[in-house]
N, C-alpha and C positions, 0 to 999 in steps of 0.2 A: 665375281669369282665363279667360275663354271663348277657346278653339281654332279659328284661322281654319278657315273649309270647307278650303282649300286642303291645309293641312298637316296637319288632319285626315283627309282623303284620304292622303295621303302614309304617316301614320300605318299606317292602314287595311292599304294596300299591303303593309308592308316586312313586319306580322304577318304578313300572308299570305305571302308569300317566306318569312318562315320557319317557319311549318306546313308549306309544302310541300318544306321542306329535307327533309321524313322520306322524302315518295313519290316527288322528282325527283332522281335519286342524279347530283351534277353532279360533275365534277372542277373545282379552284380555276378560277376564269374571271378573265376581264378586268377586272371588280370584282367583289372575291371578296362570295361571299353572295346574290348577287344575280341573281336569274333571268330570260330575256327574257321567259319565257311564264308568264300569268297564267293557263291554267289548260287541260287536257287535255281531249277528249272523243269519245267512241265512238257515232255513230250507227249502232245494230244495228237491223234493221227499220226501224218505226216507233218506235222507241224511243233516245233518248238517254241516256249515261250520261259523267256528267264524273268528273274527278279528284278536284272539291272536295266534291259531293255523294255518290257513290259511293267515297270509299275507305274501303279493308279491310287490316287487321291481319291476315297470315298468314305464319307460320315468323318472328315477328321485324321482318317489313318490308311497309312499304306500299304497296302496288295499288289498281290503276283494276279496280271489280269490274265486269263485266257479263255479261246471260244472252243467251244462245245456244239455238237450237232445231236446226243442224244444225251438221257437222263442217267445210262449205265454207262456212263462212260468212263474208259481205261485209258490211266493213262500212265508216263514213264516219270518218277518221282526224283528228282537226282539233286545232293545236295555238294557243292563243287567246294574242294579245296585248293591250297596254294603247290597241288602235286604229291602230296604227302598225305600220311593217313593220318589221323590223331593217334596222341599218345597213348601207349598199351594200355597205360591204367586209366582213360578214357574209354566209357562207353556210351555209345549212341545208339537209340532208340526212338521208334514213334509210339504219341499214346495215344491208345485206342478212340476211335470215333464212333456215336453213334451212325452217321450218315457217309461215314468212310471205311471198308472193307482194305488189310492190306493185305495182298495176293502172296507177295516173298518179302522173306528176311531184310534188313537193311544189310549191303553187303559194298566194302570198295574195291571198285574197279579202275585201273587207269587214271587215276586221281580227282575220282568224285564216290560217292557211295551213291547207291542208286537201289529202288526198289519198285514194285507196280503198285500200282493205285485205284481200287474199284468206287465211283462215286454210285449212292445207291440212287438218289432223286436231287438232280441238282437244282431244276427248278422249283420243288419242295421244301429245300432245305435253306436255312439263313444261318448268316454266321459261320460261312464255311473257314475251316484253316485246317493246317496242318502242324502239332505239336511236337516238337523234336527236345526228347530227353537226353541231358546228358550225364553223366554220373561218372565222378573218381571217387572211389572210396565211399564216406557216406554225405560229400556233397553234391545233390544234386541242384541241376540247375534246367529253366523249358526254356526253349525258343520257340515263339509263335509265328508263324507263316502265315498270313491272312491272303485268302483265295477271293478271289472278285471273276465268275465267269460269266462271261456272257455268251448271244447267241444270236442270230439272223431267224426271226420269227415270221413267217408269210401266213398268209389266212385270206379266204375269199369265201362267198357267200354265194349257192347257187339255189336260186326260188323255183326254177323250174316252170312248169307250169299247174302247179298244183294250186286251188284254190283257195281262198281265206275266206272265213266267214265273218260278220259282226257278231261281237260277244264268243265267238271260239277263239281257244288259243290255239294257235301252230307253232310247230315247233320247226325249225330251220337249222339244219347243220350246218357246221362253220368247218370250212377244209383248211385245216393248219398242217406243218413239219410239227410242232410242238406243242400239242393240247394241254400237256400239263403247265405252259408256260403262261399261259392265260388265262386273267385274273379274273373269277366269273364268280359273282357275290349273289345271283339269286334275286338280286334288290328290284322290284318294279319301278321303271321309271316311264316317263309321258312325255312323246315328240309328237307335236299334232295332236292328231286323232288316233295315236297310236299309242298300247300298252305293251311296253315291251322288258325285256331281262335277259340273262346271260345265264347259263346254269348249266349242268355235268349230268350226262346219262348213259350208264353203263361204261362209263370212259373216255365219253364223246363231249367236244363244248355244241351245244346247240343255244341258238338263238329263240326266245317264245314271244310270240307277237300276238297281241290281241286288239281287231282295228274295232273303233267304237262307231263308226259311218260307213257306210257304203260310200265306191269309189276310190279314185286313184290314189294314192302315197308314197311321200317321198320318203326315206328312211337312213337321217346318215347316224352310220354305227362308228362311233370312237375307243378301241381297244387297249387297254392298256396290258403288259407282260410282267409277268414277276420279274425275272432274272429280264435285264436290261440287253440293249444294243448301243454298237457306241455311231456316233455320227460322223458324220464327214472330219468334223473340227477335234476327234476322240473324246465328244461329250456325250455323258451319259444319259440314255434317253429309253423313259419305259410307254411312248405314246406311237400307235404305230399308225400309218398314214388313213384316214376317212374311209369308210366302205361306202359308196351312196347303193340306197337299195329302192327301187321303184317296185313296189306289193301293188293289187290290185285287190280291194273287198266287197263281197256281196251281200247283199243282205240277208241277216237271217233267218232259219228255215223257223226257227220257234225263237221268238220275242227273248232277248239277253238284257236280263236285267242285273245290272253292274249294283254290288254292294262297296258303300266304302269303309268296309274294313277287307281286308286281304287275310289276315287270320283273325283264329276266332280258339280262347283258349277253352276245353273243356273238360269242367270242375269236374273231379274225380265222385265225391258222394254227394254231390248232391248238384241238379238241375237246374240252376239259376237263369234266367235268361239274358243274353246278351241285347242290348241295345244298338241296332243297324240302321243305316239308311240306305234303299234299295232307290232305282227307279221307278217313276211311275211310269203305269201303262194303263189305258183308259180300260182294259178289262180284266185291269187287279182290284180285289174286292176290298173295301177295308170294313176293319172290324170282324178280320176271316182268317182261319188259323188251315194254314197249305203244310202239305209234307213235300219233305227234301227227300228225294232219295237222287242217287248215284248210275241209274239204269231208267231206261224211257219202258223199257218193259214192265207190265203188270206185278203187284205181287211182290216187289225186289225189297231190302231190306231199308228202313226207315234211317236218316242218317241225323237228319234232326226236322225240328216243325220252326213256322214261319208264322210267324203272328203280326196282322197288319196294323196298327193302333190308330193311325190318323195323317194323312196330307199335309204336309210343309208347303212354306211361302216358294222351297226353290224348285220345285215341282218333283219333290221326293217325296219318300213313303216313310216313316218312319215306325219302327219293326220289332218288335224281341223273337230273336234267333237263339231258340233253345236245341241245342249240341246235341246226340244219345251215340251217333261213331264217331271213327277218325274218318277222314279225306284230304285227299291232299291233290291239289288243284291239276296236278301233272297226270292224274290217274283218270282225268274225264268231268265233263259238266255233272253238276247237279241240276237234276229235274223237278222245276216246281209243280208241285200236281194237286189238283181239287178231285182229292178219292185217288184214284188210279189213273185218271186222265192230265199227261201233261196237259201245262199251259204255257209256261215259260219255262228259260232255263239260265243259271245262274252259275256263282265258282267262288268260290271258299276253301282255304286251306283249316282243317278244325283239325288241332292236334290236343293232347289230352295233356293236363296240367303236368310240366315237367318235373320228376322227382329222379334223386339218385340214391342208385344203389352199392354201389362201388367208387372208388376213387384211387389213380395209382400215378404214380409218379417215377419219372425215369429220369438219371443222374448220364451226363459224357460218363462214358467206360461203364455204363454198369445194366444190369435189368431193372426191367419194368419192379417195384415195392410197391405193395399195397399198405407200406409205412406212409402215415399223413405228416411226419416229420420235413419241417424245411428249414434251411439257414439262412441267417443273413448274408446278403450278397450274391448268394446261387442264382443261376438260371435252370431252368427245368420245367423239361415237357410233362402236364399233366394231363390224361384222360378220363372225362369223366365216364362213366356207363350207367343208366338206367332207361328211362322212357319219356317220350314227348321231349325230346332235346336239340330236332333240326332248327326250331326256328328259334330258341331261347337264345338269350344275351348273358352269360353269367359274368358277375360284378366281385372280385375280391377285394376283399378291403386291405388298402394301403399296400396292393402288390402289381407291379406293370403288368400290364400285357404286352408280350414284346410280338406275339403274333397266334392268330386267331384261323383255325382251318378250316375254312368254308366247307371244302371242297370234299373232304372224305368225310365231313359231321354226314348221320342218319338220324334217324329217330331215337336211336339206341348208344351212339357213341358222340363225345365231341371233344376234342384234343386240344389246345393251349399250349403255349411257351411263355411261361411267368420271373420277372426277375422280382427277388426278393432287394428290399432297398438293404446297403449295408446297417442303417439308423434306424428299423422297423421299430418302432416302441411295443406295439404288443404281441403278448406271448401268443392270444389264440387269431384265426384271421377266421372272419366268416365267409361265405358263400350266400350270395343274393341272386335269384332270379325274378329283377324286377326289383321291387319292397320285398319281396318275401325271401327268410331266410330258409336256405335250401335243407339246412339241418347240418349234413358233416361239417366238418372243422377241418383247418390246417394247425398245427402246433408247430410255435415257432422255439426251436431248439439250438443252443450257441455251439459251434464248432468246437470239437475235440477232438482234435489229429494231432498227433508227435512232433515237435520240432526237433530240429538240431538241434541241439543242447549247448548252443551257443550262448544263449540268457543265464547260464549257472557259471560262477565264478569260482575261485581258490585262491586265495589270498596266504602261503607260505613265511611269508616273510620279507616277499618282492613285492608287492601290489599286487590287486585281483587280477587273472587271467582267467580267460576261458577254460573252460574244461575240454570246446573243441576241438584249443589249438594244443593242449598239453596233451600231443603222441608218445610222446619219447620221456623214460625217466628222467627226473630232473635230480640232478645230483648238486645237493647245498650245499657248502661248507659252513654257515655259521649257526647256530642254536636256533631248531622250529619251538620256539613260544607258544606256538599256537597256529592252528590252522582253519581258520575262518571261510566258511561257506556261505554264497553270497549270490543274489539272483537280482537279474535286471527285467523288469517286466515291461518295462520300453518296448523291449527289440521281440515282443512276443507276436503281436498282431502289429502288420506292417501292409500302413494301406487299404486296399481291400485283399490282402492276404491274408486271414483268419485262420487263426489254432486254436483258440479258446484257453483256455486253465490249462496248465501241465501240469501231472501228477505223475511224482520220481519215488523212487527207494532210493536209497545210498545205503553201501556196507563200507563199516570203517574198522582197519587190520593194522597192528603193532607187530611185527617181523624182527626179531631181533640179529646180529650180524651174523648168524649161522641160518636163517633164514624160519627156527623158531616162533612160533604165533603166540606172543606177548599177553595180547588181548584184542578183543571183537566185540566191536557192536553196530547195531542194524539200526536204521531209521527207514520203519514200514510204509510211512506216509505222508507225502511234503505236495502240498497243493499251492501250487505259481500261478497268479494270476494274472491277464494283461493289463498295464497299468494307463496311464491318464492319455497317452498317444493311439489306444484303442478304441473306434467307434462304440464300442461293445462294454465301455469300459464300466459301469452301471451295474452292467447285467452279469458279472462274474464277480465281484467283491462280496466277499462274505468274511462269518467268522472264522472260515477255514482256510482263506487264503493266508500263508504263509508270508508275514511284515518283515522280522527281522533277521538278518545274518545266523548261522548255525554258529557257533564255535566248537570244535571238536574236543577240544579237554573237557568244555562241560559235561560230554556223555560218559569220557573215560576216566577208570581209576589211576592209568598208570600215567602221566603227563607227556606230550611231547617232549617238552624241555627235560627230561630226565633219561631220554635215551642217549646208548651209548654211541659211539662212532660207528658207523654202517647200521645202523637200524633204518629198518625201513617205516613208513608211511602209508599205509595204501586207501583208498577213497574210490569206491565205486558207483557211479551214477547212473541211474538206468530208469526209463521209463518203465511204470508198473503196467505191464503187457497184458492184463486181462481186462484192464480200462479202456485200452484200445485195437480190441479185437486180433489181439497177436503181436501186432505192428509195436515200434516203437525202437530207439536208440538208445546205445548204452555206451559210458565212457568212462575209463579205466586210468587214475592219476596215483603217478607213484612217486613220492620224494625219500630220496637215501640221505642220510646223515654222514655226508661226505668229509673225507679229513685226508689234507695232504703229508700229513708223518704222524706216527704214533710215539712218545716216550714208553720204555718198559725195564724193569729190569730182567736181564738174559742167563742163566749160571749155565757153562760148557766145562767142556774138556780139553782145553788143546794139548796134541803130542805131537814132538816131533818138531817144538819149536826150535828155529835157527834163533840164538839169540847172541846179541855183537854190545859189547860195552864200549862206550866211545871212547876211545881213548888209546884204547887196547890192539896191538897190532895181533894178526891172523885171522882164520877162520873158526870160529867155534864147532863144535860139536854139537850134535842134537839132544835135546832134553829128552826125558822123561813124562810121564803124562802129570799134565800141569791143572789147576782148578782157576780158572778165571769168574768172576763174578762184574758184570757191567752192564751198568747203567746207559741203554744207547736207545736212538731215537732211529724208525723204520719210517721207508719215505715210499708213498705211492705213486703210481701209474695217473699220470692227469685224463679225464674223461672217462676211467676203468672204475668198476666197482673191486672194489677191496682187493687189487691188483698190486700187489709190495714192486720194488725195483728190487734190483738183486742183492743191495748191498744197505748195509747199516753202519749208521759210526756211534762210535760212543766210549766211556771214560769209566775206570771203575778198578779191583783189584786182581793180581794175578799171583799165583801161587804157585811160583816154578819148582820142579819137579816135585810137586804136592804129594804125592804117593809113593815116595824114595826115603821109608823111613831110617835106614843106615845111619846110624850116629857121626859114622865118617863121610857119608855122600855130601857130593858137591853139587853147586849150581843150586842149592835149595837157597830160596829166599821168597821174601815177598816184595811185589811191587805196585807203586800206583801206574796207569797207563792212558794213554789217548790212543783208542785203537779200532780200525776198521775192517769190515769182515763183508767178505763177498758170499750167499747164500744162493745154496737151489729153488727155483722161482716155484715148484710144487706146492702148493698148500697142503695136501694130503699128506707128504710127508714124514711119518713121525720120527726119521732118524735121518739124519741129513752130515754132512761133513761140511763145514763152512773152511774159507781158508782166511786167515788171519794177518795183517799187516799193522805194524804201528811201532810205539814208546813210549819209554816210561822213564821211571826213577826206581832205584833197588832201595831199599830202605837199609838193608842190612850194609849190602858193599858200599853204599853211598854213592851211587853211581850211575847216569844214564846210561841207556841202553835201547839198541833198536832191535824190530824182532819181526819174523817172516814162519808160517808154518801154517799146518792144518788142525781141525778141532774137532771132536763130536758132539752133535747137538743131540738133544731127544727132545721129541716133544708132546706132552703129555695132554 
């Protein structure tokens, strides 16, 4: 059977929403599965790159891949619909980034919304996306965008003819398009007869070479890039092609004697000596205590001393190297001297026992806190700040490091990106540099953000329902017994989506059918905790989390069950807003004591009744004002609150010409009747004329009778 175009289309669609269930990470929406935006796309330069053409499988999940030529780079952000905007009471929004600036509004155009997009450091940053808020009403829902960009890195090395010494470092600039994209860890590594590293100066990557022989060398440099390229076959590749470098070294002008330690830590109060092994040279003295200083000139400042102990089997010296400054190997040799007279010359980084002073922490969307507060499951960049920091390793306990900045650490600052595990068992986390603990702390603190108030229930008399879904008054008809307040702690923490404990108010209002306040009462303090489905779940039960159902008659004097018809109900649910800095949801359940007819007894007036005896040929004449007393049943408006229809029946007695007291008048009698009456739908009211239809029996004539006329009501 051939497939209309139509729902071939349709078809078409729903595949595609669900291919892109991999790269558009949504939470359940409004209809689940189903996505408003038909498809992403990044205009970089002149070049465009969408979601559906461009993505990319990396770490597990999918990305909008595109290339980039600088680190500020702008670009055009557009998210495509099916030609249509969303609907009014939809809004969309981005949330803020720290490492994404957005230039304009989210705004739609010709059926996509589109905005600008400023990257600050893309080779810097990890974990790039883009988050897309949507919001009707007070459900919100994100969509995640995960960015993968890459870039074409070139780099060459040019030696020049400058010379290299044995035992000096040189340093060689490396010519790249993208220096920040170049992964330079500082680390001394050994090719040959060569000491070499990668490292950042002033903004620059240079290459430091230290040849330990005179003579030719071959030097092949293997580069790796942060942010990747992709290969011929679109695989992803951070290894960029071999540099071979042919150096040429001579030897040195003063004897380089290599230490092997590369740093050297030095103890704040007090002078301990470090234990080294230098080289030997046939006119190092042992048993002889040399100064280090920093300058070949006379005079210059002591940086530490050099004490030779005694000759090893591998023709080394073995030493205690006591510290008194900093130096740092980039800054110049150190000159060994006997008095003032070099001898040799040597290279040590001595930096001073690392300590901190400060510690702050930055949250996506917020500033830099110098609160040591973290949560389970968070990621977040921390800075430490104090002194002696470039070359320290710091160790958190039981927290990743998701990535470690080489590259802008100093003496004075070093920055981190830590994920906290959802399951962390302790409250406090230390800080180690090395064995030693650094002293500050992290305190590990449980999430408390607002949820929807989707976990509180109300149980009426139907079964429990949400409080989020009960918008609209619900109109009963049968007797509220009772109304049972009820919480699901299931649906609090979902995954690694964490709320923590919610803590509500509720005010509960008795409204009687003229809209009268019955009676009031408040519950100040209701603490929900998330229950056995929560990683967390340990860590928030107490004695104050709230175990059983509320019932509400138990707070009030006057009972549900004893209201009349159209009383109302009211139940207000609201998060206590100073628990969480302002924020928080509130939600408003109203039940009416619906009835669709009322019994009452009614006393009027009718005059001017037409009344006809059966039987009886002609037309009657009109009565006198009459006293009717009946007993009739009022019927309401379905879905209307206390809304009558126009008309009432009902049965009861009539008193014709009731106020003709003439001993001779006629027409006086009494009668029973089944009789209905059409009314002004005014409720306000208080004097109305109803018109009257019906029958009855005369008691006196013995005689039916039918009867047509108007009446006056009052109503008091």
């Amino acid at each position: 059977m051939k497939m209309p175009h139509r729902h071939f289309s349709l078809v078409l669609f729903f595949a595609f929403l669900l291919a892109s269930a991999g790269y558009i990470h949504a939470q359940p929406n409004w209809q689940r599965g189903i996505s408003p935006f038909q498809d992403v796309t990044l205009m970089v330069d002149t070049t465009s790159f969408s979601l559906r053409e461009n993505r990319l499988t990396f770490r597990g999940e999918p990305h909008l891949s595109f290339r980039y030529s600088s680190d500020e780079t702008v670009a055009e952000f557009r998210l495509v619909t099916d030609g249509n905007p969303l609907p009014d009471d939809v809004h969309a929004e981005l949330m803020p980034a720290s490492d994404i600036d957005q230039l304009d509004p989210l705004t739609y155009v010709d059926g996509y919304y589109r905005t600008r997009l400023r990257f600050k450091s893309i080779s810097s940053s990890d974990f790039l996306a883009v988050t897309v808020i949507l919001t009707r009403e007070q459900d919100v829902q994100h969509r995640v965008i995960n960015l993968f960009p890459f870039t074409e890195t070139r780099v060459n090395i040019y030696p020049g003819q400058e010379e290299l010494y044995v035992g000096e470092e040189k340093r060689l600039e490396i010519v790249t398009n993208h220096p920040r994209n170049l992964q330079l860890d500082g680390v001394w590594r050994m090719q040959g007869s060569l000491e070499y590293r990668l490292v950042e100066h002033d903004g620059k990557p240079f290459l430091s070479v230290i040849p330990s022989r005179p003579g030719e060398h071959l030097l092949q440099l293997n580069l790796e890039t942060k942010r990747p390229f992709l290969g011929a076959d679109n695989s992803i590749r951070h290894s960029l092609p071999p540099i071979d470098l042919n150096l040429m070294a001579r030897g040195s002008r003063l004897a380089f004697l290599r230490m092997d330690k590369k740093l050297v830590v030095r103890k704040r109060d007090h002078h301990e000596g470090v234990e080294v092994q230098i080289d030997h040279h046939r006119q190092l003295q042992i048993n002889k205590t040399y100064r280090l200083e920093a300058s070949e000139e006379r005079g210059s400042p002591l940086v530490a001393e050099l004490y030779t102990q005694r000759l090893l089997s591998n023709d080394r010296v073995l030493c205690i190297l006591r510290p008194y400054a900093n130096h740092r190997m980039e800054d110049g040799y150190l000159y060994i001297k006997d008095g003032d007279n070099p001898q040799f010359i040597t290279n040590v980084d001595i930096y001073p026992e690392p300590s901190m002073h400060r510690i702050s922490i930055l949250r996506e969307g917020s500033d830099w806190s110098e609160s040591r507060n973290i949560r389970p499951g968070e990621t977040i960049d921390i800075r430490i700040e104090g002194e002696g920091l470039r070359e320290s390793r710091f160790y958190f306990e039981d927290l990743e490091v998701v990535a470690n900045d080489t590259i802008t650490r100093t003496d004075h600052t070093a920055n981190y990106r830590l994920r906290v595990p959802v399951d962390i068992k302790r409250k406090t986390v230390e800080i180690f540099a090395g064995d030693r603990k650094m002293g500050p702390t992290l305190q590990v603190v449980e999430f408390q953000r607002p949820r929807p108030l989707d976990f509180v229930t109300v149980d009426y008399g139907e079964g429990p329902k949400k409080v989020s879904k009960l918008t609209q008054t619900i109109l009963y008809s049968e007797t509220v017994r009772d109304v049972v307040i009820d919480f699901d702690p299931d649906i609090i923490d979902m995954g690694d989506m964490l709320y923590g404990k919610q803590i509500i108010e509720m005010e509960i209002r008795l409204l009687g059918n003229k809209n009268e306040l019955i009676e009031y009462q408040k519950v100040d303090h209701v603490e929900v905790c998330p229950g056995n489905t929560s990683p967390r779940e340990a860590f928030y039960h107490g004695q104050s989390c709230q175990l059983q159902p509320i019932r509400v008659n138990s707070l009030l004097t006057r009972k549900t069950h004893t209201l009349r018809e159209w009383s109302r109900i009211e139940i207000i649910v609201r998060h206590k807003k100073d628990r969480y800095g302002g924020e928080g949801y509130t939600q408003r359940v109203a039940i009416v004591q619906q009835r669709s007819l009322n019994f009452d007894i009614d006393l009027s007036f009718p005059a001017g009744l037409v009344t006809k005896l059966a039987g009886e040929p002609g037309f009657p004449t009109l009565t006198g004002v009459s006293l009717a007393m009946i007993a009739q049943f009022t019927f309401y408006k379905k879905g209307a609150i206390m809304q009558p229809k126009p008309y009432k029946i009902g049965a009861g007695f009539l008193a014709q010409n009731a106020f003709n007291f003439n001993p001779e008048a006629e027409n006086r009698d009494l009668g029973i009747v089944i009789i209905g009456s059409l009314y002004p739908t005014r409720q306000d009211a208080k004097l109305s004329f109803p018109l009257y239809a019906g029958g009855g029996y005369f008691l006196s004539q013995e005689k039916f009778f039918f009867l047509l006329g108007p009446g006056i009501r009052i109503s008091l």
